[in-house]
C-alpha positions as CSV (number, residue, x, y, z in Angstrom):
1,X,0.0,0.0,0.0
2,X,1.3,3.4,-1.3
3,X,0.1,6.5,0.1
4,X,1.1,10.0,-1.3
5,X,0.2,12.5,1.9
6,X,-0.2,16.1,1.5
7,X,-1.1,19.0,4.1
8,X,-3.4,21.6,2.6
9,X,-5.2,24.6,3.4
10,X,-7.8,23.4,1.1
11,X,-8.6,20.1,-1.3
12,X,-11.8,18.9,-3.1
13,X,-12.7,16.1,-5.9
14,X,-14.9,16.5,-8.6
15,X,-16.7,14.0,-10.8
16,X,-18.2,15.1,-14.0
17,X,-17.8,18.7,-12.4
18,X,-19.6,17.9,-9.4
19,X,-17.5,18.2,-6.3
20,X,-18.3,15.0,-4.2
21,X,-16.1,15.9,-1.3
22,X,-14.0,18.9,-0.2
23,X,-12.0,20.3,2.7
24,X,-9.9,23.5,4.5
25,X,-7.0,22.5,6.5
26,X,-6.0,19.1,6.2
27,X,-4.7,16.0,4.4
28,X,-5.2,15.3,1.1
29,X,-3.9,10.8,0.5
30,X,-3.4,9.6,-2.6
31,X,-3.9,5.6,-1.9
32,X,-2.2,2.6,-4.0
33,X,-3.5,-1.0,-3.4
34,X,-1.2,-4.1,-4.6
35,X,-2.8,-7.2,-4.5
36,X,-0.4,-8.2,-1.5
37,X,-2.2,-5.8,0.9
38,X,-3.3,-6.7,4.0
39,X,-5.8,-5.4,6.9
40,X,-2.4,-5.5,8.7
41,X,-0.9,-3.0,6.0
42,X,-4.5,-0.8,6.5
43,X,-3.7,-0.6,10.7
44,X,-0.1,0.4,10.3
45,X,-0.8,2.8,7.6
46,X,-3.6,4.3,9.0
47,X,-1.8,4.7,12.5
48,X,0.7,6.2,11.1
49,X,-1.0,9.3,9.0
50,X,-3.1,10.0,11.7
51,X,0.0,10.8,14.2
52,X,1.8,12.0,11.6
53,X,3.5,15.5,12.9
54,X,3.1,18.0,10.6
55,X,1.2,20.5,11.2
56,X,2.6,23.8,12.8
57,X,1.7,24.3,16.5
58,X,1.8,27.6,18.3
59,X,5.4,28.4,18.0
60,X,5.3,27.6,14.1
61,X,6.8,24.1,14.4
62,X,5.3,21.1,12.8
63,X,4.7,19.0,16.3
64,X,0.6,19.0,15.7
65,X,-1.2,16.0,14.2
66,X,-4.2,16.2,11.9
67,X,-6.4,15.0,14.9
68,X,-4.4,17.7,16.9
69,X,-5.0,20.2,14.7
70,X,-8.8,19.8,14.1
71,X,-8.1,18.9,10.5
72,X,-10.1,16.8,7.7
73,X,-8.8,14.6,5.2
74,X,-9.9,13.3,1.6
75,X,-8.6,9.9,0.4
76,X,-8.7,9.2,-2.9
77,X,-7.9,5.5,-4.4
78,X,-5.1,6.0,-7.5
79,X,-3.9,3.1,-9.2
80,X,-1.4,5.1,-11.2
81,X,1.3,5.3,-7.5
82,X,2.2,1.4,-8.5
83,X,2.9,2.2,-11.6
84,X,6.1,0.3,-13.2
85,X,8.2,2.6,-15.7
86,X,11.2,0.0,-15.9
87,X,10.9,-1.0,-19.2
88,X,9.6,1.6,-22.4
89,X,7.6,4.6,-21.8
90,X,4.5,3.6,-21.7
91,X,3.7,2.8,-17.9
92,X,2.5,-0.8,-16.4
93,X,0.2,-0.9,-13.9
94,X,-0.1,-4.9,-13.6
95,X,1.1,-4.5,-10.1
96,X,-1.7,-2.5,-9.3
97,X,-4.7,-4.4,-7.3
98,X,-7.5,-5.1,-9.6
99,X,-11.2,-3.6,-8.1
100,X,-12.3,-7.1,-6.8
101,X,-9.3,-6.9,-4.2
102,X,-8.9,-2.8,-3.9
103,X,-12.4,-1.9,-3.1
104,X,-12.6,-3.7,0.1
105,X,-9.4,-2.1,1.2
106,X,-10.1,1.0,-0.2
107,X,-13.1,1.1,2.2
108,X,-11.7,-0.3,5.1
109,X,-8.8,2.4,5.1
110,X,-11.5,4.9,4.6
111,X,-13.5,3.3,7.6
112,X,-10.5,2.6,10.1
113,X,-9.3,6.4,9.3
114,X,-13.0,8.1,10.2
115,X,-12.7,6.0,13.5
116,X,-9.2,7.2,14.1
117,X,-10.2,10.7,13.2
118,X,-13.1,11.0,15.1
119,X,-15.1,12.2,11.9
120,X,-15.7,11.3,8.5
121,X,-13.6,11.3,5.7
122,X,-13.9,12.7,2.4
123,X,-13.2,10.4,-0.6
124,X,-13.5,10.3,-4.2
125,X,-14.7,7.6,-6.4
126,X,-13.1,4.6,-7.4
127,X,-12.4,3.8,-10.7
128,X,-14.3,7.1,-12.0
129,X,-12.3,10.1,-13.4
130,X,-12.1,12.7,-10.7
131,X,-10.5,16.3,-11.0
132,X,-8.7,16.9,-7.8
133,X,-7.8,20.3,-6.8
134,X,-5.6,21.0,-3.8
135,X,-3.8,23.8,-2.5
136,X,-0.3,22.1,-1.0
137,X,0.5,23.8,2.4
138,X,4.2,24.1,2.9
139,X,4.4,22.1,0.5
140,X,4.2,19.3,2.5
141,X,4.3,16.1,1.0
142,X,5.5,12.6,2.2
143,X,5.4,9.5,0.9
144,X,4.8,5.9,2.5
145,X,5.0,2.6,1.5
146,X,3.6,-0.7,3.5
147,X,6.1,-2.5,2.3
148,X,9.2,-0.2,3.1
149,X,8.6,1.0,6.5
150,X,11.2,3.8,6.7
């Protein structure tokens, strides 16, 4: 599981230009499945973004959680983050989790985050084509893989 994080002052996601969720401070994740992902992989993850320290507290220092700071978050699923540019230039995404095993996680992560979070959590759509729009705060932006816990 792949997750592109970024802290915003504002995010939303659009689907045939209606916008199905939107937010002001908080964290917009990007979300890769692989078919190897696991419920484990979901806990862990999720753990982690939610005590993630990076937004600024009241002496301007990133020490604040999203939960600390009062923040939302939108998740939206993105096959494209697995995507294998080894060979040629035309990108393969075979390592990417087809719907029958990403949905389910897709959802879960959604779920276990909202109960982490206290609140709901926007998402997009999977599988549709969504226009997101975010305004990176910082820019901020960090970048974690199940699979190499750094």
């Amino acid at each position: 599981m792949r997750a592109v994080i970024q802290r915003v002052s504002q995010a939303s996601v659009s689907i045939d230009q209606q916008q199905k969720s939107a937010i002001r401070q908080g964290l917009l994740i990007l979300l890769g499945i692989v078919d190897l992902d696991t419920y484990d992989d979901i806990e862990w993850l999720c753990n982690k973004i939610i005590n993630l320290r990076i937004f600024d507290d009241e002496n301007g220092v990133m020490n604040l959680s999203v939960k600390d700071a009062g923040g939302d978050i939108i998740v939206v699923s993105q096959f494209t983050l697995h995507a294998c540019t080894k060979k040629g230039n035309r990108p393969s995404y075979i390592k990417a989790a087809k719907p029958n095993v990403a949905i389910p996680l897709y959802e879960h992560f959604n779920k276990e985050l909202e109960k982490l979070l206290g609140k709901s959590v926007g998402t997009g759509e999977f599988g549709a084509m969504m226009e997101v729009a975010l305004v990176n705060d910082g820019p901020v932006t960090i970048i974690i893989d199940t699979k190499n816990k750094e």
